[in-house]
C-alpha positions in Angstrom: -48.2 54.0 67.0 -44.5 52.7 67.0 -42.2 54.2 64.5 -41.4 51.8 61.5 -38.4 49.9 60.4 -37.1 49.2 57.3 -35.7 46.6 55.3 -34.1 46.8 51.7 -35.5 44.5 49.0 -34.7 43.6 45.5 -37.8 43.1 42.8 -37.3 39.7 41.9 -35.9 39.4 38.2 -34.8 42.9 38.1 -31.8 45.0 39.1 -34.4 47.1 41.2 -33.4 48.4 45.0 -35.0 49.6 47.3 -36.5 49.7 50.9 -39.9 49.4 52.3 -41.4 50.3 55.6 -42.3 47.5 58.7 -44.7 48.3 62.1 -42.1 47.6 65.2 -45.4 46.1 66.8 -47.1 43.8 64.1 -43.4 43.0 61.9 -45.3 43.2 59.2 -45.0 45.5 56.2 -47.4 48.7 55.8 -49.7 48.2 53.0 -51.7 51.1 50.7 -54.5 48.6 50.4 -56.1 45.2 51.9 -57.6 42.7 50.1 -57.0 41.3 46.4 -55.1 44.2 45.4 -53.0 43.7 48.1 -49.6 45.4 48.0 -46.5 47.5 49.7 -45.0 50.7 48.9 -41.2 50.3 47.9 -39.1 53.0 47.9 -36.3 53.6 45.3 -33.5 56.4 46.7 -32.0 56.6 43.3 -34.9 57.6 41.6 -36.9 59.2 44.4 -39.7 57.4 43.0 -42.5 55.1 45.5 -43.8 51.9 43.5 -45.9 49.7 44.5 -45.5 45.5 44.7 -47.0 42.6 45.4 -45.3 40.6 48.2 -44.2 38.0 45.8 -42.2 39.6 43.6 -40.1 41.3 46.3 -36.8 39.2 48.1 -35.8 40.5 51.0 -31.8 41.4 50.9 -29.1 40.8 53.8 -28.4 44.6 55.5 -25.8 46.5 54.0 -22.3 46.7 56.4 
């Protein structure tokens, strides 16, 4: 398996940073669970917390300089 990437991502509506993990192969972003309950891990450095979100209410933010 390739080593992830990451991208940082804002909850929409929120103040909330943070990054979560992509597969290299697929581009597309790991997920704790398939189906209805469909969602990604996101995690928040500040905090050290991991939450988890539905693709929706996640916008993906330019990369920092």
């Amino acid at each position: 398996m390739s080593e992830p990437t990451f991208e940082r991502v804002r909850v929409k509506g929120t103040d909330l940073i943070g990054t979560r993990a992509f597969f290299n192969s697929a581009s597309r972003p790991y997920r704790t669970s398939e189906g209805p309950m469909d969602a990604v891990e996101v995690y928040f450095a500040e905090t050290g917390e991991i939450r988890r979100f539905n693709d929706e209410m996640l916008e993906k933010l330019p990369d920092s300089e």
